[in-house]
N, C-alpha and C positions, 0 to 999 in steps of 0.2 A: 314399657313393654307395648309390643303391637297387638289390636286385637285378633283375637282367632279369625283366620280369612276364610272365606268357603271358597271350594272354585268360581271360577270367574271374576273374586271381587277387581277391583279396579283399586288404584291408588292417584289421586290426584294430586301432583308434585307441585308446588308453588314458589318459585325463588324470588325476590325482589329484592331493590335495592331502596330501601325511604329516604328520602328527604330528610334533613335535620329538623325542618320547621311541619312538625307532623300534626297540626292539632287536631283532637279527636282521633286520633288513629290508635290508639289504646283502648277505649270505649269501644268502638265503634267493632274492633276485632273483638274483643271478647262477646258485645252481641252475638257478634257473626257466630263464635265458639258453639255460643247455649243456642241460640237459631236453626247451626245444621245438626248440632246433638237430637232435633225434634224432628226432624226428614224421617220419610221412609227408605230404608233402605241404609240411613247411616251406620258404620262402623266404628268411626272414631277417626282424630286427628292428633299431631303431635307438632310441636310450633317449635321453634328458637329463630334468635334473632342479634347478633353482636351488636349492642348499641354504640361503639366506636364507629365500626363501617357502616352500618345500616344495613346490611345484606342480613337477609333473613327467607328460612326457610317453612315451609306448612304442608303435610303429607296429610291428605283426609283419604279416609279409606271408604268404600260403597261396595254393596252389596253386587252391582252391577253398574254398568255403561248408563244406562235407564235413570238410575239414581244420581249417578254424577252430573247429571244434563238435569235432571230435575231440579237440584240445589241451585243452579246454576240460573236457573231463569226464575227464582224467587225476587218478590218484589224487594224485599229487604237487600238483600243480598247483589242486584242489580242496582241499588242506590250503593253499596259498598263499594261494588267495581268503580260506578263512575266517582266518582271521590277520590279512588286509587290512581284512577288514569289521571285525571286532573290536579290534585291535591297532595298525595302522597309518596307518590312510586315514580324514582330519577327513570326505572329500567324495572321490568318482569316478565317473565315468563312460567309458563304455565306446559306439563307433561302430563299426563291423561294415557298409563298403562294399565294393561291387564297383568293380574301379578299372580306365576305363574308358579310359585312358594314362597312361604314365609315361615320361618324360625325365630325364636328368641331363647335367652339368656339371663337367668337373676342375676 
């Protein structure tokens, strides 16, 4: 389930494609998990990732704009990306909307 959004939250969409040869990229993401659970402003994220293809997706949700650009230049988090770009990820990109509802479903 998605957490309860307030207006204006924001959803930060993350698709990549990893490398087969990923080492540390399981540790190092789940840091990342408990890291931005401790932000101000975090909402919550939801991950999957096909381990045949490597394509994998990550939707964190923020309170606002504010909070997504905050996680973003953590020091931790800034050693995650370069890792990514260097080390793990063939291909990514990254979507940063304002969401503008959201429903779920048991």
């Amino acid at each position: 389930m998605i957490p309860d959004l307030p207006p204006g939250a924001v959803a930060v969409v993350f698709h990549s494609v990893r490398h087969p040869a990923a080492e540390g990229y399981a540790e190092m993401a789940e840091a990342m998990d408990v890291l931005a659970a401790q932000q101000p402003g975090f909402l919550g994220i939801r991950s999957v990732r096909d381990e045949q293809t490597g394509q994998g997706i990550s939707v964190s949700y923020w309170l606002d704009d504010d909070s997504a650009r905050s996680w973003k230049a953590v020091a931790e988090h800034l050693e995650a990306q370069r890792r990514g770009r260097e080390e793990w990820y063939a291909e990514y990109d990254v979507i940063v909307a304002e969401v503008i509802r959201a429903y779920s479903r048991p």
